[in-house]
MDAnalysis code that builds the backbone (N, CA, C; Angstrom):
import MDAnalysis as mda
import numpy as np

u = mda.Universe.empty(516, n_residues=172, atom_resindex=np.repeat(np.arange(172), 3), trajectory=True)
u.add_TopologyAttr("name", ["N", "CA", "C"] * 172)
u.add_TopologyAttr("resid", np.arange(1, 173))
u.add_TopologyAttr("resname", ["UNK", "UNK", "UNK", "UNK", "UNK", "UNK", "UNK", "UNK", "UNK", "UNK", "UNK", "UNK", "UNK", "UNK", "UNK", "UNK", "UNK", "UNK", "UNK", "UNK", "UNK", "UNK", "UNK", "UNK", "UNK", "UNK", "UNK", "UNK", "UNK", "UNK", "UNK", "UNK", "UNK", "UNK", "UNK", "UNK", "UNK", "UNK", "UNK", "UNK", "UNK", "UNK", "UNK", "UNK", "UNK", "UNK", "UNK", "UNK", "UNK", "UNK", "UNK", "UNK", "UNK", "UNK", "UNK", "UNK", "UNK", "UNK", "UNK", "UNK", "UNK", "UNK", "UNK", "UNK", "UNK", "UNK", "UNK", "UNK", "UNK", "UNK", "UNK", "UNK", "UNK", "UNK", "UNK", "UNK", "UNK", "UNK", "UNK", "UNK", "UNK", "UNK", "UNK", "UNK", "UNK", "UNK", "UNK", "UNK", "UNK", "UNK", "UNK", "UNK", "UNK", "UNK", "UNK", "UNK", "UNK", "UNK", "UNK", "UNK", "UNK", "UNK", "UNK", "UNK", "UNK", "UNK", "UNK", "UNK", "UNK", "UNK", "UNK", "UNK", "UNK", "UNK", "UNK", "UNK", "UNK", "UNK", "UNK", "UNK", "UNK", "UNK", "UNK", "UNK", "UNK", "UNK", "UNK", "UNK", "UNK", "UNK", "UNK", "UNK", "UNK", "UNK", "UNK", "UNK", "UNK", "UNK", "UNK", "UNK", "UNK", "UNK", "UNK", "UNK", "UNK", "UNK", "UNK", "UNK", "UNK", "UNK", "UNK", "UNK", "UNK", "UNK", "UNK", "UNK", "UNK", "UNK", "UNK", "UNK", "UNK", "UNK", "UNK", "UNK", "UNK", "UNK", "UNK", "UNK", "UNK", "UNK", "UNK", "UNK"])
u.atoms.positions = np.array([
    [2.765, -7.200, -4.025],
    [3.098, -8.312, -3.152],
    [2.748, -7.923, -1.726],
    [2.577, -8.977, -0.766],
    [2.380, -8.776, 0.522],
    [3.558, -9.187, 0.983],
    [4.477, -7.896, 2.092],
    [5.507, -8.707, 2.598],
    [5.378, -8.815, 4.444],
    [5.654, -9.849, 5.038],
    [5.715, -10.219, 6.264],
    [6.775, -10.335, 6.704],
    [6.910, -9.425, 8.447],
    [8.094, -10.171, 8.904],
    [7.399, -11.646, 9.519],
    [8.659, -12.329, 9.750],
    [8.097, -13.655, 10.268],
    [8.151, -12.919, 11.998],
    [6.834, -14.165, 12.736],
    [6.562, -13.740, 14.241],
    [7.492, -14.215, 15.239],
    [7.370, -13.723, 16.369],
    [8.552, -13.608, 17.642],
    [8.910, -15.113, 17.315],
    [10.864, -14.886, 17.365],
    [11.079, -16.185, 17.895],
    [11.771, -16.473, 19.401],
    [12.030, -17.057, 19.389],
    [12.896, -17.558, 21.186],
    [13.626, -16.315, 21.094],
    [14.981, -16.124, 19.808],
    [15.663, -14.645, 19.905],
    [15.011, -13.839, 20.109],
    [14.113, -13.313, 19.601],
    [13.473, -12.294, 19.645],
    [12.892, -12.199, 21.248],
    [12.075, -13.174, 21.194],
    [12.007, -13.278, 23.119],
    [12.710, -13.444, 23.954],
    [13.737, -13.697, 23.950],
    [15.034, -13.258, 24.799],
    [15.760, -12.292, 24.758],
    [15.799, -11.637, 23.405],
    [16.700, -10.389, 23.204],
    [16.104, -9.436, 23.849],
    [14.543, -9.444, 23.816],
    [14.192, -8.113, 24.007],
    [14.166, -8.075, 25.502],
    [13.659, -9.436, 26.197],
    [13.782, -9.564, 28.342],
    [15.098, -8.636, 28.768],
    [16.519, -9.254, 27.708],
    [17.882, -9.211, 28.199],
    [18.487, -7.828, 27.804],
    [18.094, -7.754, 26.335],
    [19.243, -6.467, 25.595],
    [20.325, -7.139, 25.212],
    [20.472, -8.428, 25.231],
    [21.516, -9.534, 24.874],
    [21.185, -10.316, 24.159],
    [22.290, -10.449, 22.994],
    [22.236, -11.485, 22.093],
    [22.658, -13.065, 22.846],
    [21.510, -13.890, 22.861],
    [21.481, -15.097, 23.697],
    [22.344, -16.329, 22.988],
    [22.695, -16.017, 21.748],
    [23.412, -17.049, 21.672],
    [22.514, -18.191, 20.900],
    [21.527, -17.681, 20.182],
    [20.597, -18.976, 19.648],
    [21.114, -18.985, 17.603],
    [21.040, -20.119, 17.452],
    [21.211, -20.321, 15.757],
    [19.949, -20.621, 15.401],
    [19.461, -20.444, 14.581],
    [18.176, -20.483, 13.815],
    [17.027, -21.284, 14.761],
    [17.058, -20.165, 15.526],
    [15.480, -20.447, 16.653],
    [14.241, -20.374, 15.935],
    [13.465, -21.245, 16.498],
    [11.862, -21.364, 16.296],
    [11.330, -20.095, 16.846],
    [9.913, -20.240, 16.514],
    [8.944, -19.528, 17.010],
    [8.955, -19.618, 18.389],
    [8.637, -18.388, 19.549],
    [8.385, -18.418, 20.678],
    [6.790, -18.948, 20.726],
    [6.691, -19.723, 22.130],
    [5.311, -19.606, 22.225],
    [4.276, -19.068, 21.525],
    [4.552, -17.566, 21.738],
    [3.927, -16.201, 21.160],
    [3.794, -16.421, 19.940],
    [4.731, -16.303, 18.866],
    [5.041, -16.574, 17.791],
    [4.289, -17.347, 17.258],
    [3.977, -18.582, 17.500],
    [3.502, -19.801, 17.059],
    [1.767, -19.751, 17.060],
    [1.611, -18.740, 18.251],
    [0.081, -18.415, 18.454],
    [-0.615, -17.384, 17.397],
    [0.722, -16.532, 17.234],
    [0.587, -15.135, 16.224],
    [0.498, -15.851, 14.967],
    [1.233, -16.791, 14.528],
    [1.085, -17.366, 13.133],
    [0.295, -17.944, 12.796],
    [-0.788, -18.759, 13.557],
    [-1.805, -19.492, 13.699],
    [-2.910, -18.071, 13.604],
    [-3.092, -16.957, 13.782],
    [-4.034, -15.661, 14.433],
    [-3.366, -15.280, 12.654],
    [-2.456, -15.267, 12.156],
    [-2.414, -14.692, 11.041],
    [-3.186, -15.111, 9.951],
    [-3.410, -16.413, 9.938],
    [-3.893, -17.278, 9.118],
    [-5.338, -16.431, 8.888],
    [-6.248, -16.467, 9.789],
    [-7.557, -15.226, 9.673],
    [-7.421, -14.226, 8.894],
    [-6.254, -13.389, 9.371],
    [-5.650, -11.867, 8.711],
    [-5.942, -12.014, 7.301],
    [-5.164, -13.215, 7.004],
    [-4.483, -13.130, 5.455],
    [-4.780, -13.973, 4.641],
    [-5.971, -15.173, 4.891],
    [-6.426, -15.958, 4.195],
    [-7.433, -15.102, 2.887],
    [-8.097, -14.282, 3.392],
    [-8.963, -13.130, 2.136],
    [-7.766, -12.007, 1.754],
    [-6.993, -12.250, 1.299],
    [-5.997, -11.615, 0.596],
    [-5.235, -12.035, -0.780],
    [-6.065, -13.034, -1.216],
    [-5.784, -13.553, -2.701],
    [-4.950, -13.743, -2.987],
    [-4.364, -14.551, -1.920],
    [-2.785, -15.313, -2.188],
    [-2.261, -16.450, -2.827],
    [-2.034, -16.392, -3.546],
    [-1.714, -17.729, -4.557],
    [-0.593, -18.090, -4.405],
    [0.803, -17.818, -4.169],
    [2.163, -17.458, -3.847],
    [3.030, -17.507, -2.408],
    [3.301, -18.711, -1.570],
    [4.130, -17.795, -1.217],
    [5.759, -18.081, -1.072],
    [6.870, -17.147, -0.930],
    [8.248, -17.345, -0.950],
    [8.618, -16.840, 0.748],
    [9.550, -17.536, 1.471],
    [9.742, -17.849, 1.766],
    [11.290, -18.010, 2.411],
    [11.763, -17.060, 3.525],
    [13.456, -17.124, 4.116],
    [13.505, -19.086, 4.336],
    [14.502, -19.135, 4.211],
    [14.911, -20.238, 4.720],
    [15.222, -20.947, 6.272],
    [15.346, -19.479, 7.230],
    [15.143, -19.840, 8.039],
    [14.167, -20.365, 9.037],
    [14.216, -21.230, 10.061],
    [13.029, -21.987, 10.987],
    [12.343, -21.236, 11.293],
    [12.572, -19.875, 11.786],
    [11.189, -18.619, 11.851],
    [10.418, -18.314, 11.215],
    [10.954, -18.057, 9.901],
    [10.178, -18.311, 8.735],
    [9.125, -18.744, 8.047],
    [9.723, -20.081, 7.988],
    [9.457, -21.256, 7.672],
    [8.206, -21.677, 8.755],
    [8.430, -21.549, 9.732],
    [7.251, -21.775, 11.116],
    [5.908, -20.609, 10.679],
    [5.928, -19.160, 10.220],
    [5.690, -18.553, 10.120],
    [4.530, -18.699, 9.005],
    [5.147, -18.981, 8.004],
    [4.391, -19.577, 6.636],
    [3.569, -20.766, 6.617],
    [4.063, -21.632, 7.384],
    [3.355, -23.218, 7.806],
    [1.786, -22.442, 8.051],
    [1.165, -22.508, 8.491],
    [-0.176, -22.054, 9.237],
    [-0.834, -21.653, 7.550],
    [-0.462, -20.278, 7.313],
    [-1.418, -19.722, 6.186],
    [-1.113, -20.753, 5.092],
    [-0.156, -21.332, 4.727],
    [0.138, -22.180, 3.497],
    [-0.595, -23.485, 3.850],
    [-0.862, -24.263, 4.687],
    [-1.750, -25.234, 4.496],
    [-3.111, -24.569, 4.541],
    [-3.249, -23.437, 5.238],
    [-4.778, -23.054, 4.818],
    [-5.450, -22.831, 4.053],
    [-4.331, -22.101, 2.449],
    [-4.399, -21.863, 1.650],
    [-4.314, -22.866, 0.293],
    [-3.404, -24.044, 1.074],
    [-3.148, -25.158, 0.363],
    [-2.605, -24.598, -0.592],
    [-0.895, -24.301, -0.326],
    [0.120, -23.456, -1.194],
    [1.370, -24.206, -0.891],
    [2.190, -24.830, -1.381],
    [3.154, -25.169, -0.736],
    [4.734, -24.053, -0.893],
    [5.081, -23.414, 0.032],
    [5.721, -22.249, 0.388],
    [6.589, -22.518, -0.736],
    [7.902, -21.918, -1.232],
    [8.747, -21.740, -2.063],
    [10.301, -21.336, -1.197],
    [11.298, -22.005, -1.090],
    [12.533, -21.407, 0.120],
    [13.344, -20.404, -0.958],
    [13.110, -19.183, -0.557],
    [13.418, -18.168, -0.978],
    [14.902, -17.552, -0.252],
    [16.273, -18.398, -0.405],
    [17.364, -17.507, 0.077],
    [17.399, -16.157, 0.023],
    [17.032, -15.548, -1.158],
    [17.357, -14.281, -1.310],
    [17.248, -12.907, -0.448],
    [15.389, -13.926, 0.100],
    [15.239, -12.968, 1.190],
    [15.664, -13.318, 2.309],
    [16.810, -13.901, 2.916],
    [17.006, -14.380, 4.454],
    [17.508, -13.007, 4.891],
    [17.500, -13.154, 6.536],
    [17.923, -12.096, 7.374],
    [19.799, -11.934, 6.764],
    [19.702, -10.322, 7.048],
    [21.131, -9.805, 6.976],
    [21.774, -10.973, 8.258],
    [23.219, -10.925, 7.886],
    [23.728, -11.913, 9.171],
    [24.121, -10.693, 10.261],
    [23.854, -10.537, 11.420],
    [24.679, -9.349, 12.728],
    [24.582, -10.012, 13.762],
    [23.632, -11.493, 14.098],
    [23.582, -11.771, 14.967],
    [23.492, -12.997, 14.926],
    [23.631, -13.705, 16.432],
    [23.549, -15.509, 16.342],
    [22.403, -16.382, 15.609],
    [21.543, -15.491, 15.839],
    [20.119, -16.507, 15.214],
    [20.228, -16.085, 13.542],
    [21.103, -15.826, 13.217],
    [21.193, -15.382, 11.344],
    [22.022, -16.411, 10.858],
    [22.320, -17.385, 11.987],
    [23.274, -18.816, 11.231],
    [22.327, -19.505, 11.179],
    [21.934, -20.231, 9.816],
    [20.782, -21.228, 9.873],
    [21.285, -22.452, 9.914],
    [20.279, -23.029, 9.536],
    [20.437, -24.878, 9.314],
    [20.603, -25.170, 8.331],
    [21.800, -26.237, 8.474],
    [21.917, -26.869, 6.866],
    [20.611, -27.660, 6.360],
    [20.661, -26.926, 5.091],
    [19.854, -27.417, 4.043],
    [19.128, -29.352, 4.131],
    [20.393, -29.986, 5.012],
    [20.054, -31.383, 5.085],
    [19.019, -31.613, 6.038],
    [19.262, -30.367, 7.402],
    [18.619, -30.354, 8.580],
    [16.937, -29.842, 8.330],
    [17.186, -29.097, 7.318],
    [15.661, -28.674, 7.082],
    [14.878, -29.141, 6.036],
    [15.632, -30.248, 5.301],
    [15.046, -30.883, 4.956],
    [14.400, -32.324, 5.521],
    [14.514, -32.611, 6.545],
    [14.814, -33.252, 7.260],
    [13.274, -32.997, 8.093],
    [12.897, -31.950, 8.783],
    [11.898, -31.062, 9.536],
    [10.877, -30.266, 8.309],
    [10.688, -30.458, 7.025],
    [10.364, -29.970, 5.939],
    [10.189, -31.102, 4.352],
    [10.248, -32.061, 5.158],
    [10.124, -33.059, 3.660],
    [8.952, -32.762, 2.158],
    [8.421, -31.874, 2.800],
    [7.320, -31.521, 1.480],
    [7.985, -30.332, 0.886],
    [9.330, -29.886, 1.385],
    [9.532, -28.503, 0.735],
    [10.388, -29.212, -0.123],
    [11.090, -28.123, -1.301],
    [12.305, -27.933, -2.040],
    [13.253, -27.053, -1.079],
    [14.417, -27.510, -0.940],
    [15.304, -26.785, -0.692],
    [16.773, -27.233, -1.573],
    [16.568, -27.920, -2.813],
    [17.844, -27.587, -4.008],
    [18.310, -26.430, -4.078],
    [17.687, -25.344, -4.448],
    [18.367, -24.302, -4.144],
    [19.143, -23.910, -3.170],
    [19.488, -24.774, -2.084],
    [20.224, -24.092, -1.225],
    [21.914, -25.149, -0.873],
    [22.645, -24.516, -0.862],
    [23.801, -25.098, -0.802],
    [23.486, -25.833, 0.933],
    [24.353, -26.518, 0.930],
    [24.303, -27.146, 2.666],
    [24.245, -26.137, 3.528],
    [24.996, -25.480, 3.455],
    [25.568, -23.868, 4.460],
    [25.501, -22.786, 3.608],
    [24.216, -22.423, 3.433],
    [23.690, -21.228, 2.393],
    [23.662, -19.530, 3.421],
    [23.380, -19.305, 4.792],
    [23.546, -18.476, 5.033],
    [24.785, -17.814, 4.658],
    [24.486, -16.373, 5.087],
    [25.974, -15.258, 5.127],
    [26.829, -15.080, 6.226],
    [27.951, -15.310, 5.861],
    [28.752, -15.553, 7.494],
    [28.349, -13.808, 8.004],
    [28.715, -13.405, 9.367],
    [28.319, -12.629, 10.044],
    [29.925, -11.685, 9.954],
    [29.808, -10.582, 10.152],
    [28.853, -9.597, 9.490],
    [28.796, -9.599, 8.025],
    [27.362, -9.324, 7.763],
    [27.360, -9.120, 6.419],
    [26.899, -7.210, 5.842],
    [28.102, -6.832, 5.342],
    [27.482, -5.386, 5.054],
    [26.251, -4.983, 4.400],
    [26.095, -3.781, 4.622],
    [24.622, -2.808, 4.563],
    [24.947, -3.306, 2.992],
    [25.699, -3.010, 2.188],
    [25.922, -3.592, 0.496],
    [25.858, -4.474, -0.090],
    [26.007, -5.781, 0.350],
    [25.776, -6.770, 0.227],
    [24.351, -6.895, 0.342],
    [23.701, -6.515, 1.631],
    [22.532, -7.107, 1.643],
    [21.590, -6.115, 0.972],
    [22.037, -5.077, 0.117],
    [21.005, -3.815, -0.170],
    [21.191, -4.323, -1.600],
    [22.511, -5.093, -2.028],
    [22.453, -5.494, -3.347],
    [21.394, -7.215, -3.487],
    [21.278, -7.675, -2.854],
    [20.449, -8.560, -2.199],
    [18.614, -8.334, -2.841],
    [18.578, -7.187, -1.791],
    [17.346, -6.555, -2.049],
    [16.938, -6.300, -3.456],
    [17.889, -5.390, -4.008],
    [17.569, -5.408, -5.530],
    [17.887, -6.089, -6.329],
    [18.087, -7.425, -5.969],
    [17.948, -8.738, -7.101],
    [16.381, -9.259, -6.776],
    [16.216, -8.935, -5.639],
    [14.659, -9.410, -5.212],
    [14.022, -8.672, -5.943],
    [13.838, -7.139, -5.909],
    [12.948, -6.485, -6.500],
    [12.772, -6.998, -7.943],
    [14.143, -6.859, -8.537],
    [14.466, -7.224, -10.098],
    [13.732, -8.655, -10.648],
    [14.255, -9.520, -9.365],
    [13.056, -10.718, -9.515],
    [11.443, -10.473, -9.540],
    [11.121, -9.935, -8.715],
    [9.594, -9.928, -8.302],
    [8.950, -9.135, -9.312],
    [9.971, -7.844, -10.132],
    [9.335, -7.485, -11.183],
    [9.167, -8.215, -11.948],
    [9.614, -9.198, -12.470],
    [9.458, -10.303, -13.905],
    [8.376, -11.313, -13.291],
    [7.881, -11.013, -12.077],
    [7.032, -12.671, -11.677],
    [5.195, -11.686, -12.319],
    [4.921, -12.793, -13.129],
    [3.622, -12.194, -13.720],
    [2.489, -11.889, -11.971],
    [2.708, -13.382, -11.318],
    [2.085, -13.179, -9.791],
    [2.625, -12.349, -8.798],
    [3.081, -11.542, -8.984],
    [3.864, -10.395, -8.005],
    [2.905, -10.260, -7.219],
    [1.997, -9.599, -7.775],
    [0.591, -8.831, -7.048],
    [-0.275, -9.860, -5.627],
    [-0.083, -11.232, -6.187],
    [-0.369, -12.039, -5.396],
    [0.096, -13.024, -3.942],
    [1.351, -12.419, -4.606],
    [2.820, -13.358, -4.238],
    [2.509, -12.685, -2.448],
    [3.123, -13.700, -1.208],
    [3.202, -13.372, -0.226],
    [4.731, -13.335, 0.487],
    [5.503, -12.577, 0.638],
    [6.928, -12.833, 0.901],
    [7.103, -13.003, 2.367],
    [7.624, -14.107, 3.164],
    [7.863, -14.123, 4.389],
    [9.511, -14.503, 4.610],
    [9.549, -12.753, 5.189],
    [11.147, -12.653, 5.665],
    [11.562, -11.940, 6.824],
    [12.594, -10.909, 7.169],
    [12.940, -10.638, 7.918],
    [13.685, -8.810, 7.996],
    [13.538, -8.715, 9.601],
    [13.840, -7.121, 9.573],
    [14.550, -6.632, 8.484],
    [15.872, -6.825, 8.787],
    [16.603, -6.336, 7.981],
    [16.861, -5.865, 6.535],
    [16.070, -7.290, 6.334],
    [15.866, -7.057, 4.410],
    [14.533, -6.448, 4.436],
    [13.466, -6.706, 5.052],
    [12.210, -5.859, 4.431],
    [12.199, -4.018, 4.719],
    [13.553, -4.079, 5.919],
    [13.849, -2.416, 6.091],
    [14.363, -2.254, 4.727],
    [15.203, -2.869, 3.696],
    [15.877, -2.633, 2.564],
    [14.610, -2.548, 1.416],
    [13.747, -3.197, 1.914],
    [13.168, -3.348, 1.048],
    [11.787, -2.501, 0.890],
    [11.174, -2.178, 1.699],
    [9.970, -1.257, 2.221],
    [10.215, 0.262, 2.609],
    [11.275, 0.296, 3.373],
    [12.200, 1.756, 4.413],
    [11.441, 1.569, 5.361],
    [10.136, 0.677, 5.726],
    [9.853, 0.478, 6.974],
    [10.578, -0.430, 8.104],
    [10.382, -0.209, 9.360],
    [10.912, -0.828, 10.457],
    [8.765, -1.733, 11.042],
    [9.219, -3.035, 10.746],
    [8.196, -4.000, 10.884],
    [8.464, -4.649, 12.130],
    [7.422, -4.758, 13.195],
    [7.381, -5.641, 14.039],
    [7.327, -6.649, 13.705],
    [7.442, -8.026, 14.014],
    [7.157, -9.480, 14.416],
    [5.969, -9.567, 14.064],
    [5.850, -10.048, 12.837],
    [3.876, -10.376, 12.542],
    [3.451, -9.277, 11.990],
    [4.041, -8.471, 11.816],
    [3.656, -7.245, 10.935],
    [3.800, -7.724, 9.244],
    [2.592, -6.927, 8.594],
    [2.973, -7.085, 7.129],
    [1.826, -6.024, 6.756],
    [2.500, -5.718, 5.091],
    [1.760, -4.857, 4.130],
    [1.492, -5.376, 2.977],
    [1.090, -4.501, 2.031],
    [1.205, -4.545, 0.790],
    [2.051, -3.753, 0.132],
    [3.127, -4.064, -0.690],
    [3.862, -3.691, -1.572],
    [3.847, -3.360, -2.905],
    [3.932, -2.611, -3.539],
    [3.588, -2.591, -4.857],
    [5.590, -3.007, -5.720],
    [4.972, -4.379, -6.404],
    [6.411, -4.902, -6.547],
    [7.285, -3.835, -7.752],
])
C-alpha cells in the first residue's frame, strides 16, 4: 500500500507560526496544502492506484480530492484511519456536515459524531492500527490501495514521523 499524510492544514499552519493549539475543529487545507495536493496528483498518478481509503476528516478528504478525480477513483471514508484525538482539529464534522460538502461520497459508515473524544490513549489508537493492518491484510488490492491519513496513526503504523504531503510505500 501507499500511505500519505494528508497536506498542511490552517492547524498545521498556525500551530507551527504560534507553538499553539489555535483552537480549529476539522480545518481545511491551508493555501499551501491545497497547492501541495494539486502538485501530488503528478507524484502519484504513475503509481498504479486503483484504491483509495480515506480519514474522514476535511484534510483528508481535501487531500484525496485532486489524485481521485485524476484517477477517476471515488475515495472510500475510512474511520479507522482518522487522527489520534490530542488536539482541537481531531474533532471532526458530523457525518451530516460532510455529507453535505461530499455528496458523491459514502459516509454510512460513520455514526453522526464518529470521532474520538480527546484524549485518546497511545492503546486505543495502537489497537486501531492493528485492526487496519488486519484489514489491509485480507484486501486482495492492498498492494494498490492508497491510504490517506494522519500523523499519529501512520507513526503507529510505519514508526515513521511523516511530514504534510509526505508518503511511501508500505508493504501491507
Amino acid at each position: 500500500m501507499i500511505i500519505l499524510r494528508h497536506c498542511e492544514s490552517e492547524f498545521n499552519r498556525l500551530y507551527t507560526a504560534t507553538g499553539r493549539d489555535p483552537g480549529l475543529s476539522d480545518p481545511p487545507l491551508s493555501t499551501r496544502g491545497r497547492v501541495h495536493a494539486q502538485r501530488l496528483v503528478q507524484e502519484l498518478v504513475g503509481e498504479g492506484i486503483t484504491r483509495i481509503l480515506v480519514s474522514p476528516f476535511t484534510r483528508a478528504l481535501e487531500t484525496a480530492t485532486p489524485l481521485a478525480r485524476a484517477l477517476n477513483i471515488t475515495p472510500e471514508v475510512t474511520p479507522l484511519v482518522r487522527e489520534r484525538a490530542m488536539y482541537s482539529c481531531d474533532e471532526g464534522s458530523c457525518a451530516s456536515t460532510l455529507y453535505e460538502s461530499w455528496p458523491h461520497l459514502n459516509f454510512d459508515a460513520l455514526e453522526e459524531v464518529w470521532w474520538t473524544a480527546a484524549p485518546e490513549s497511545d492503546g486505543m489508537m495502537q489497537n486501531r492500527v492493528q485492526r487496519f493492518r488486519t484489514f489491509m491484510a485480507q484486501q486482495p488490492d492492498a498492494g494498490t490501495t492508497l491510504v490517506v491519513s494522519h500523523w499519529w496513526f501512520l507513526l503507529g503504523l510505519c514508526g515513521e514521523s511523516l511530514e504534510n504531503g509526505d508518503w511511501q510505500h508500505l508493504p501491507a
